[in-house]
Every structure is written in structure tokens, then in C-alpha cells.
C-alpha positions in Angstrom: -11.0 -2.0 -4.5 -8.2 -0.6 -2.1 -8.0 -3.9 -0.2 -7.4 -5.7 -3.6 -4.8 -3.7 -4.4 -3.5 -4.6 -1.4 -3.7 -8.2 -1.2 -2.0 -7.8 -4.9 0.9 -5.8 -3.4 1.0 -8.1 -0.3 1.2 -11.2 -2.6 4.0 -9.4 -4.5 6.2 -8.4 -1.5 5.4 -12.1 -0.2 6.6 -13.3 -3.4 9.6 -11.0 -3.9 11.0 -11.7 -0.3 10.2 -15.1 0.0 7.7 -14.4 3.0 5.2 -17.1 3.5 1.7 -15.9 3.2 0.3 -19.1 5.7 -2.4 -18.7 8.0 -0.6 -20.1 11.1 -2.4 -18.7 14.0 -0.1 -19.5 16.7 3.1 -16.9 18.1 6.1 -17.7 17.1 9.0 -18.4 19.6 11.7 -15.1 20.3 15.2 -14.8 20.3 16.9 -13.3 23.2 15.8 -9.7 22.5 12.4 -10.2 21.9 12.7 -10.7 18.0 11.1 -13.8 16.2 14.1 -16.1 14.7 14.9 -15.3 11.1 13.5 -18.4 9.8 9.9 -17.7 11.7 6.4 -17.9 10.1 5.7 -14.2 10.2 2.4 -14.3 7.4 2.3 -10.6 6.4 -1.2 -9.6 6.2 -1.2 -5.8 5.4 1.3 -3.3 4.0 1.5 0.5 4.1 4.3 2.6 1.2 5.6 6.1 2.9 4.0 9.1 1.3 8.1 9.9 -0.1 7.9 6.0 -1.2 11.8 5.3 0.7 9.8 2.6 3.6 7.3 -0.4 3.1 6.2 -1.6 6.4 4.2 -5.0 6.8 2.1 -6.6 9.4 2.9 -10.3 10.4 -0.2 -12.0 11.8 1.8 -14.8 13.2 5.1 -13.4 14.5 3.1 -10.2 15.7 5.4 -7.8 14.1 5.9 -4.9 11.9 8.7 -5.2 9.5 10.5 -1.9 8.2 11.7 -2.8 4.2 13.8 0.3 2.8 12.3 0.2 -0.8 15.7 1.7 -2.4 17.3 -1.7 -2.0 14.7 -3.6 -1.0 16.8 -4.7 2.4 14.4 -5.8 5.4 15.8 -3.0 8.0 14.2 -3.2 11.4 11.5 -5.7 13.1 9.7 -4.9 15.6 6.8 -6.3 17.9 3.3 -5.1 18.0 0.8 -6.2 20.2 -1.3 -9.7 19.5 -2.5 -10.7 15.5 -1.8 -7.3 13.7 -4.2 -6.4 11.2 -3.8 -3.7 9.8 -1.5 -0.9 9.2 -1.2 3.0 7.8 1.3 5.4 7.5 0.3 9.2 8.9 0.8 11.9 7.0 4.1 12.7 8.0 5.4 9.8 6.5 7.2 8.7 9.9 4.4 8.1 12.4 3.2 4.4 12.0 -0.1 3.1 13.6 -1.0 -0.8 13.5 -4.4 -2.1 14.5 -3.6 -5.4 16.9 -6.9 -7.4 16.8 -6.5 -9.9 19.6 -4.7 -7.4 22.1 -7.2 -4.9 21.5 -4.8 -2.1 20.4 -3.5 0.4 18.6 0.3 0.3 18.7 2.2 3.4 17.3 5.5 3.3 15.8 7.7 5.4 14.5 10.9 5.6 11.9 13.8 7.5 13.9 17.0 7.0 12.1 16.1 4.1 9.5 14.5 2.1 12.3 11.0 1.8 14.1 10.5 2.7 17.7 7.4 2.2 19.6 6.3 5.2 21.0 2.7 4.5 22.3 0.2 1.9 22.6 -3.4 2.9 22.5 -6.6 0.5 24.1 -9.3 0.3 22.3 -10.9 -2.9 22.9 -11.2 -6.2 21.3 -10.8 -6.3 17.5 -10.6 -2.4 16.6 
């Protein structure tokens, strides 16, 4: 039931920002800081609402991202990269702390919100598709 509701709130925030929702499997190219362009494929696959409600955050299976989406005005604040094919993400109860399952790098990558953007602050190994 919770992964419905999911792919229902996944299809709306693909909807309501325009994301495609494609099942591209390659990387997509980066700009000079490490970024995929504007105009990439990123195919958001999962999404996670802060405990206060203020952040969405969304994994992008093809741009191997996290996107930080300030819900108040629905703006697309920070992007940052994860490891290889995110799958899944969850907020911690803190409602800052960030931790994204990366199924072909084998890793947990943990991000957090400092100042209205994400920062990594660890990366966890846990094998192939945890």
C-alpha cells in the first residue's frame, strides 16, 4: 500500500514539474561542477516529505541524483549526486538527515539539509543492491 502511495505521489510531482518518469538506464552527461545539465533525463523513482512538510526530496535513477524541492513554493532548490541508480530514499526523524539507497554502487549515501541545501556527509558500503 505505501509503495502505491508512492508511485501516486511520484507520478504527481513528475507531472507537476514536468520531470520525465522514463526508464533510461544510462548516466547522464555533467556540467562543469559535477551537476547533470538542466535539460537531463533524471527519471525520479522515489520521494520522501520532511516530517515539518517544508522539503520533498526525489531520487533520479538516471541522473543519479537527489533533488531538494522546497514544497512552500514548489522551487527545485539543490541537486546533488548520489552514488550509482538510486532507489530509494527516507527522511530521519530529525527531518534533516537524508539517507538514499544506491543499488548499483552498493551504498547508502547520507545527505543532509544545511541552510536550504543538501550536503553529503557520509557514504555507507553495504554491498550490491541494499
Amino acid at each position: 500500500m505505501l509503495k502505491a502511495i508512492r508511485s501516486a505521489l511520484l507520478l504527481i510531482a513528475s507531472l507537476f514539474f514536468g520531470w520525465s518518469v522514463s526508464q533510461a538506464g544510462e548516466p547522464t552527461t555533467r556540467d562543469s561542477a559535477g551537476r547533470p545539465p538542466a535539460n537531463a533525463d533524471r527519471s525520479p523513482v522515489d520521494l520522501a516529505v520532511s516530517p515539518d512538510g517544508r522539503w520533498l526530496v526525489t531520487v533520479n535513477e538516471t541522473s543519479d541524483s537527489v533533488s531538494l524541492i522546497r514544497t512552500s513554493d514548489r522551487v527545485v532548490v539543490n541537486e546533488v549526486l548520489c552514488g550509482r541508480h538510486p532507489a530509494d530514499i527516507e527522511f530521519c526523524p530529525d527531518g534533516q538527515t537524508v539517507v538514499v539507497s544506491n543499488s548499483w554502487s552498493g551504498e547508502l549515501t547520507v545527505l543532509k539539509i544545511i541552510d536550504g541545501n543538501l550536503q553529503r556527509t557520509g557514504v555507507i558500503d553495504v554491498g550490491h543492491e541494499p
